[in-house]
ROVEXPA-85850 format. One record per residue (C-alpha): residue in three letters; x, y, z; residue number from 1. Coordinates in nm, 3 decimals. Last residue first. Example, Ala and Ser with C-alpha at 12.3 -4.5 7.8 and 13.67 -1.06 7.14 Angstrom:
<recs>
SER / 1.367 / -0.106 / 0.714 / 2 .
ALA / 1.230 / -0.450 / 0.780 / 1 .
</recs>
This chain:
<recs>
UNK / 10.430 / 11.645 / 8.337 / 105 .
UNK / 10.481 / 11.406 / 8.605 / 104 .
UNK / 10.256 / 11.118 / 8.694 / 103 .
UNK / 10.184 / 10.948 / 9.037 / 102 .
UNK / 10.000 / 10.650 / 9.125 / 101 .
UNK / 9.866 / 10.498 / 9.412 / 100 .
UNK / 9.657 / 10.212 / 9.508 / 99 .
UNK / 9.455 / 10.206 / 9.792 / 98 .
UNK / 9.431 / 9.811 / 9.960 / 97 .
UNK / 9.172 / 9.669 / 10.138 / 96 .
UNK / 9.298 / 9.273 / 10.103 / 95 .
UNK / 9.310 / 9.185 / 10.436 / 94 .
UNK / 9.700 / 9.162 / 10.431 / 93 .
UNK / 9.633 / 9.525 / 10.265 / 92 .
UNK / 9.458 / 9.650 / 10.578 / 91 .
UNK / 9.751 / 9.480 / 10.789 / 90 .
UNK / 9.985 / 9.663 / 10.589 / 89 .
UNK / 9.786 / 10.037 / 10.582 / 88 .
UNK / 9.719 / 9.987 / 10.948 / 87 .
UNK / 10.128 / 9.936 / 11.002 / 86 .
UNK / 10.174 / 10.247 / 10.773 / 85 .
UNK / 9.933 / 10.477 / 10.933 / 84 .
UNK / 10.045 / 10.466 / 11.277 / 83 .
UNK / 10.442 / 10.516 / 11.278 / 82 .
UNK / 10.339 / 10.733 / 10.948 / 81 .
UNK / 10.203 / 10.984 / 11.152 / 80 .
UNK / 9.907 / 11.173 / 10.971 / 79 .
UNK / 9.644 / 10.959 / 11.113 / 78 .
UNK / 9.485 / 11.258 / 11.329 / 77 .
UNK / 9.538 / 11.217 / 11.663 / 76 .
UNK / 9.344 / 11.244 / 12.006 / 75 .
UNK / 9.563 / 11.173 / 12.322 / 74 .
UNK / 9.883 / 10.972 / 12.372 / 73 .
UNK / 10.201 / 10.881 / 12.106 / 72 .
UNK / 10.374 / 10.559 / 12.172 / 71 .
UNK / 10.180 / 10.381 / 11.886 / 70 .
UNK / 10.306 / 10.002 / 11.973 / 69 .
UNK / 10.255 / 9.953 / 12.301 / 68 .
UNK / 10.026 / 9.638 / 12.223 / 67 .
UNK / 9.674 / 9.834 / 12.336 / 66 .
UNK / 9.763 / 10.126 / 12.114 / 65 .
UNK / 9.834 / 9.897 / 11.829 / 64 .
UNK / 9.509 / 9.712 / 11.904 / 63 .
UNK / 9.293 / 10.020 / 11.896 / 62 .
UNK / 9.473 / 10.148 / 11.554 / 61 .
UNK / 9.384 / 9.758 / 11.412 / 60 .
UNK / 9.019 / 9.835 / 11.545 / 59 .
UNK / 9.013 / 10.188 / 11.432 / 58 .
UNK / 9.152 / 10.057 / 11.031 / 57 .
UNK / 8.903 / 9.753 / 11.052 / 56 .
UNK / 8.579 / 9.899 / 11.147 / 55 .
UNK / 8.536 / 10.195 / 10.856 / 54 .
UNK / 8.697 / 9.964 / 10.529 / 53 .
UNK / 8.499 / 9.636 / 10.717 / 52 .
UNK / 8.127 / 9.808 / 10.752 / 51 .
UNK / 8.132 / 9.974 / 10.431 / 50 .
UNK / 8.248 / 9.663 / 10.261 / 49 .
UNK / 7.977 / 9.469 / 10.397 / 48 .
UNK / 8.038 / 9.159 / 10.655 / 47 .
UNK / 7.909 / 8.825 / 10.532 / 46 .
UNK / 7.701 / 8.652 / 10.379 / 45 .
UNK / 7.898 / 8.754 / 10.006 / 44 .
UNK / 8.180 / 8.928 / 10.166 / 43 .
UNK / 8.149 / 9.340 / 10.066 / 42 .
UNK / 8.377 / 9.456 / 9.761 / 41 .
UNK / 8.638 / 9.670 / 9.757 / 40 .
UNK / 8.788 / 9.980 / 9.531 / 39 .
UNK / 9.037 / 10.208 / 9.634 / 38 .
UNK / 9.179 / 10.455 / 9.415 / 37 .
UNK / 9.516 / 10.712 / 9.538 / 36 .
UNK / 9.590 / 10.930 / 9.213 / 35 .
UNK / 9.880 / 11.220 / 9.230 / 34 .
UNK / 9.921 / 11.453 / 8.987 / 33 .
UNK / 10.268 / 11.635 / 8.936 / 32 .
UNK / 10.313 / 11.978 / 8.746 / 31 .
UNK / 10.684 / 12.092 / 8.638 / 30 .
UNK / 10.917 / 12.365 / 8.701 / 29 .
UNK / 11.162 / 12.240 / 8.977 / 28 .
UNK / 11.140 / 12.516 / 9.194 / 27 .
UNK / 10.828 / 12.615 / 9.095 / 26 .
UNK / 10.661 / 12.239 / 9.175 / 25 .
UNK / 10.291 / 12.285 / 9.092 / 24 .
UNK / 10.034 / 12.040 / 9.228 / 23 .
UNK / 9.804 / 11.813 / 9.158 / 22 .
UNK / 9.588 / 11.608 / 9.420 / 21 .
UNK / 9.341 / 11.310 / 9.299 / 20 .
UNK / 9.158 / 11.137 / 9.542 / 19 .
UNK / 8.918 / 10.814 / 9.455 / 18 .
UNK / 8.764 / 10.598 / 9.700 / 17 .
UNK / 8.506 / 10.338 / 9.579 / 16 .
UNK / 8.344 / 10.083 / 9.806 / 15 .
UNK / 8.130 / 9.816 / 9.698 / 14 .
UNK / 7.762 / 9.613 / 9.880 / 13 .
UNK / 7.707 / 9.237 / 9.851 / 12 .
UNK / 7.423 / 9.054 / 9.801 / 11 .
UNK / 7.438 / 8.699 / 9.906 / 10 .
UNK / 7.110 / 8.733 / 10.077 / 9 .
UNK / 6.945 / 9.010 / 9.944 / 8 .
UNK / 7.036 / 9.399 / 10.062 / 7 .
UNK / 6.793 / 9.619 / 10.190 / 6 .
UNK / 6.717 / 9.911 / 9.967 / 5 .
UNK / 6.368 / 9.884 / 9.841 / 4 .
UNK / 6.243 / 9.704 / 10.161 / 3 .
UNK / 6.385 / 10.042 / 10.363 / 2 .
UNK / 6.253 / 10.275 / 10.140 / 1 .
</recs>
């Protein structure tokens, strides 16, 4: 198994994320669906997508600690948008980027 699936040189691996959420608004009476899709490609001789879309957003998290700049302490999820939002823009300076889209109906 492991011959069959080892990666060539210059082969590069790909990374699809889709969500979809829809929900009901009473109050307002309508449906909205929301769409987040990543897709990214591994660095021909380099690293693999899998490897940078895991290892970049803890690193960048680990370095924001480090630099003062996520004041809360202990275990977190990444629900805060004081941490998610400057991983999200120095993921997407680095090209890993979700795109989002909502529709109402």
């Amino acid at each position: 198994m492991l011959e069959k699936l080892t990666y060539k040189p210059g082969e590069r691996d790909m990374v699809v994320l889709f969500h979809e959420f829809k929900a009901w608004f009473e109050k307002d009476n309508h449906y909205e669906a929301l769409t987040s899709t990543l897709v990214d490609y591994g660095v021909r001789y380099g690293d693999s997508s899998m490897s940078r879309t895991v290892s970049l957003p803890a690193a960048i998290a680990a370095r924001l600690i480090l630099d003062g700049k996520i004041p809360q302490r202990g275990v977190l999820r990444p629900v805060h948008p004081e941490i998610y939002n400057p991983v999200l823009d120095e993921l997407a300076d680095l090209n890993i980027v979700c795109k989002d889209e909502r529709t109402s109906y």
